[in-house]
C-alpha positions in Angstrom: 121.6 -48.6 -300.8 124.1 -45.7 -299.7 123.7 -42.0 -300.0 126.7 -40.8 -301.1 128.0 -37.1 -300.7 130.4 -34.6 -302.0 132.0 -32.4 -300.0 134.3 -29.3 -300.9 137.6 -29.7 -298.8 137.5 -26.2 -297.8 133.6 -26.0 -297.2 132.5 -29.2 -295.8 134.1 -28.5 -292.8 132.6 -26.9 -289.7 135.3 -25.1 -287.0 137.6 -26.8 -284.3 134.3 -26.8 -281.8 133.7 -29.9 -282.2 131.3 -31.8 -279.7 133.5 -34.9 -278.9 136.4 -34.8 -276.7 137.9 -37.3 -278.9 137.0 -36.6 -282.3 136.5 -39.9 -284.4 134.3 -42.7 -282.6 135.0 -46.0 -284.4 137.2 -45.5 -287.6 136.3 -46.9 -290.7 138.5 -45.2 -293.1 140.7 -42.5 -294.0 142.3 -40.6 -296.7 145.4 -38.1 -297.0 145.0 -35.3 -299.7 146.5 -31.3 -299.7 148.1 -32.0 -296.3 145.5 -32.9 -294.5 144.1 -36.7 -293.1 140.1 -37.0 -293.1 138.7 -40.1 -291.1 135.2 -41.6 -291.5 133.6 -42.2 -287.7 131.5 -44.4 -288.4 129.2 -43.3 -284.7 128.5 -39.7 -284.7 128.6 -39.5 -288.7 131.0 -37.1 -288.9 134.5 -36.7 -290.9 137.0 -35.7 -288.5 139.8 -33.4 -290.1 143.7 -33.3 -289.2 146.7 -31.6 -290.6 149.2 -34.1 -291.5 151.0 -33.8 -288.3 148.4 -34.5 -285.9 146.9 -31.1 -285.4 142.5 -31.5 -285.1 141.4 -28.7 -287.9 137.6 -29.3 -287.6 134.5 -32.0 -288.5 131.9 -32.3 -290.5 128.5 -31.3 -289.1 126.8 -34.7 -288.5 125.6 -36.2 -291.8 122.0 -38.2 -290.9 121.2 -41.3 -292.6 118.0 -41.7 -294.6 116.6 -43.6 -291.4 117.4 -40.1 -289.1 120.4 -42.0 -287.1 123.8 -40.7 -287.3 125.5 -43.8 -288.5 128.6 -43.4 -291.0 129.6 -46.5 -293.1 131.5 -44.4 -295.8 134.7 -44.3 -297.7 136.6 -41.5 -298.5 138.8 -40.1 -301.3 140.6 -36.8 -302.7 139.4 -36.3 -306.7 141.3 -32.8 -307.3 139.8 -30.4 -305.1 136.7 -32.6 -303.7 136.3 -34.9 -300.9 134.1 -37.4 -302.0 132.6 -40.8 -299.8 129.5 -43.0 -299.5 127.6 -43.4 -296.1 124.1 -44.7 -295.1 122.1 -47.4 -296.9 122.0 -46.0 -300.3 124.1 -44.4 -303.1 123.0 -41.1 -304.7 125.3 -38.9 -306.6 123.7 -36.2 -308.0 120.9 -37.9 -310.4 123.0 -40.7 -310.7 121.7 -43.4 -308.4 124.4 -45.8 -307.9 123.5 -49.4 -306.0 126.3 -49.6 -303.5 127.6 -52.5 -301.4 127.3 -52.7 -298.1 130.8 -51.0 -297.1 131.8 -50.8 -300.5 135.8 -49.0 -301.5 136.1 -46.0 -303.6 138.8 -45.0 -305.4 140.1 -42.4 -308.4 142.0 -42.7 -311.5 144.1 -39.4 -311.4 144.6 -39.4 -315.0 141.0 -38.6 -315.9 138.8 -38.1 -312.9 136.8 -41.1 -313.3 135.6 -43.2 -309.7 135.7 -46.5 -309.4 133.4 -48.1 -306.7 132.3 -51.3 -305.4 128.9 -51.9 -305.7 126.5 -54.6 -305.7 127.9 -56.7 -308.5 130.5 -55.8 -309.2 132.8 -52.7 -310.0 131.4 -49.5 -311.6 132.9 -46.9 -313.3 132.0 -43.7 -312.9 132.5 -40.0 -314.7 133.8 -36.8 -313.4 130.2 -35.7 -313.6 129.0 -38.9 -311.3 127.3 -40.5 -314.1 128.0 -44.4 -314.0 129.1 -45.7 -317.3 129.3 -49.2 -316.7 129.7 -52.0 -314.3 131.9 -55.0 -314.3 131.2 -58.0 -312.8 134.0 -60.1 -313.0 137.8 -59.9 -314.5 138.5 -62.5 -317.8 139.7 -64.8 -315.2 136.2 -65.0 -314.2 137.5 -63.6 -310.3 133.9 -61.7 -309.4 134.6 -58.2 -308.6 132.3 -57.0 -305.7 133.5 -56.9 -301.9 136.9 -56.4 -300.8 138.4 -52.7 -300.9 140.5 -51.1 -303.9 143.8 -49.0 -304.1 145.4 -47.0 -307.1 149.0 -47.8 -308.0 149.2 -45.1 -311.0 147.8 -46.7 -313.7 147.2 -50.1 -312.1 144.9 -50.7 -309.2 144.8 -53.3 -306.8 141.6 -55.2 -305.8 141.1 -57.1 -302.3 138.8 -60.0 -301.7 138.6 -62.1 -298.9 138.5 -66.1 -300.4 135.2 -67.8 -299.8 134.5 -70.6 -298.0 136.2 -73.2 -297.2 139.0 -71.5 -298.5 140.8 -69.4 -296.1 142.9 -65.5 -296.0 142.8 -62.9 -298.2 143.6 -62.9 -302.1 145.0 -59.7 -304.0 144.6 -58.9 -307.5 146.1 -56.1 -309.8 144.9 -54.8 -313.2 145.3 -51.7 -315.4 143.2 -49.1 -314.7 142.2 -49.0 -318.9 141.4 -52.3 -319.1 138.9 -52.0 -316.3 137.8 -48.8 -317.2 137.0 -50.7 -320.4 135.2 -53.4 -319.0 138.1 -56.2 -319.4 140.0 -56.6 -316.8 142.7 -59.0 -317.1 145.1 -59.6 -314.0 148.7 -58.8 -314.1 150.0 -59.5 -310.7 148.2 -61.5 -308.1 149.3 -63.4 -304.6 147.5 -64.9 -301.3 147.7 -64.4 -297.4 146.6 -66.7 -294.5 144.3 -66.3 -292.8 146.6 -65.5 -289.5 147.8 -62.2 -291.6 144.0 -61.1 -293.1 142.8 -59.1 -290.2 140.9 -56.8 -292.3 140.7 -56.4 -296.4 141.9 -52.7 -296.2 144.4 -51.7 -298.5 146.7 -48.8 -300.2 149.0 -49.0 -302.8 152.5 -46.2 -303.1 153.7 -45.2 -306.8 156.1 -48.3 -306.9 153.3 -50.7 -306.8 154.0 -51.9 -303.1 150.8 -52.9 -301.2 149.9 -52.1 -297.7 147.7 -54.0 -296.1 145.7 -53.7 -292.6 146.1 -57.3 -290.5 146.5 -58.4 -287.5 149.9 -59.7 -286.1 151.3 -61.1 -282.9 151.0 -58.2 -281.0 147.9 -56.7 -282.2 146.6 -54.4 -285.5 149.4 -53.7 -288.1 150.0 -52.2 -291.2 152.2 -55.4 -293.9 153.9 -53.6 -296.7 154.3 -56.9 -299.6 155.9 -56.1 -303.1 153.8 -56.6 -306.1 154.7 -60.2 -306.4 153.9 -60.8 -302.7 157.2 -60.8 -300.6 156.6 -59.3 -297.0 159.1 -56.0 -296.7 157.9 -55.3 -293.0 155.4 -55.5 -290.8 154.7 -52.3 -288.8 154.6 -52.6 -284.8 151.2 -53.6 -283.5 149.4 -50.6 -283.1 145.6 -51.1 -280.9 142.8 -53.8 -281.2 141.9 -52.8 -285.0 143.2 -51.6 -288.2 140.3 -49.8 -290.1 141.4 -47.5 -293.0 145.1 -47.4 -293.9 146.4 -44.6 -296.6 150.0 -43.9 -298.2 151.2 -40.5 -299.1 153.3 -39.2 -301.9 156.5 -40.2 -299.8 155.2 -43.4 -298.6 154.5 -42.3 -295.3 151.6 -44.8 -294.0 148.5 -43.4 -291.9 146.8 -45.9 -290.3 143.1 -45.9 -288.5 142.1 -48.3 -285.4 141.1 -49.0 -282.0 143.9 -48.8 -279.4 144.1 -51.7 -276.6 141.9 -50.2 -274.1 138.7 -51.4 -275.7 137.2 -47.6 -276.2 135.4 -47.2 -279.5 137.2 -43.9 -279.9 140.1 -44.7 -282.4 143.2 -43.1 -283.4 145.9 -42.0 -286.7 148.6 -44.0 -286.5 151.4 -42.7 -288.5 154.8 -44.6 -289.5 157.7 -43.9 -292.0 158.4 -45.4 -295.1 160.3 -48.3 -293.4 157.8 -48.5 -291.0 158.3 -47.0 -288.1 156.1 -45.1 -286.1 156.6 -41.8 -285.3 153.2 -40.0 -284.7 150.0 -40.6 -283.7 147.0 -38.1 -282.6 143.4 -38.7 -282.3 
């Protein structure tokens, strides 16, 4: 199980005093909403909060786990005026009680609220009010739901899943947003990467329908930007040891979250342009 939280923007977080010198210790994701970045550290269980040009605006106080350790395995995203996630071993949203996997994405539809999580077995959908109205296990292709991360391309959404044994890489699906919100998924776009390119299943999508996808290349973590059909636009230089949460904004800037080379567990905001070149980072 998780617990999950909601958090207003403007009062989950506590002042720039923050106890860590650097403020996000191991990055599991992050998320870009009202010109600000928010990262999950996944030791210390806080949020860590930046403006969109680097500048450290404040944490969360340390969020403890049902088990009283400060251990954050959350995701993150904006839903209007609310910063939602998921950490700790179990999922409670209100008096909805939502049965989570381990790690599990979380994502919006911006056209009526509604969440859409990865839980155990599947993916369910969830109101405005955090009530879950259904769960679906697999698409009609019979392609099983749960695992993987999830990104919203307006009113598609892509779905990631790493293939199962003895197959190898990563395999990427896409689907309206109604039909899965309606339990019946059926996929519209779909392609495959080795297993040299799947470094992670992390993904975000931009309004065209381009996906961006944390891997690892030749010279360490990267961000790979493919068209909907699959084609590789670029590849973003390598970046640290690990990409853990990547995010798109409105003008296809890319934010990415990782480990830099020096084997610290602290991690860093990688930030590139929309033709993938890097021009800020700040941790």
């Amino acid at each position: 199980m998780k617990l999950a939280f909601i958090l207003g923007i403007a009062a989950s977080l506590a002042g720039a005093g923050n106890a860590y010198a650097q403020h996000c210790n191991l990055p599991l994701s992050l998320v870009v909403g009202g010109g600000q970045v928010y990262v999950t550290c996944v030791f210390g269980g806080n949020i860590a909060n930046y403006t969109t040009s680097g500048s450290f605006e404040g944490s969360t106080t340390t969020i403890p786990s049902p088990f009283g350790i400060t251990f954050n395995l959350g995701r993150l995203v904006v839903n209007g005026q609310t910063l939602l996630g998921a950490y700790g071993l179990g999922n409670y949203a209100g008096t909805a009680k939502l049965k989570e996997e381990y790690g599990g994405g979380i994502v919006t539809d911006p056209s009526n609220g509604k969440l859409i999580e990865q839980v155990n077995g599947g993916v369910a959908i969830i109101s405005p009010t955090l009530a879950q109205e259904k769960l679906v296990a697999t698409d009609a292709q019979g392609v099983v739901l749960s695992g993987g991360s999830l990104a919203v391309s307006g009113k598609d959404i892509w779905h990631s899943l790493q293939n199962p044994y003895p197959q190898v890489g990563t395999s990427f699906y896409k689907y309206k947003l109604s039909a899965l919100e309606a339990g019946n998924p059926t996929e519209i776009a779909s392609f495959q990467i080795p297993i040299n390119l799947a470094g992670g299943q992390e993904i975000a999508a931009d309004a065209q329908g381009n996906l961006y996808v944390c891997a690892i290349g030749s010279n360490g973590a990267v961000v790979n930007k493919y068209t909907i059909g699959g084609t590789l636009l670029f590849q973003t230089p390598g970046f640290g040891s690990s990409c853990d949460g990547v995010t798109v904004d409105t003008d296809n800037t890319i934010y990415a979250a990782g480990l830099g080379y020096n084997g610290s567990t602290y991690g860093s905001v990688f930030v590139f342009d929309s033709s993938g070149n890097l021009i800020n980072s700040f941790n």
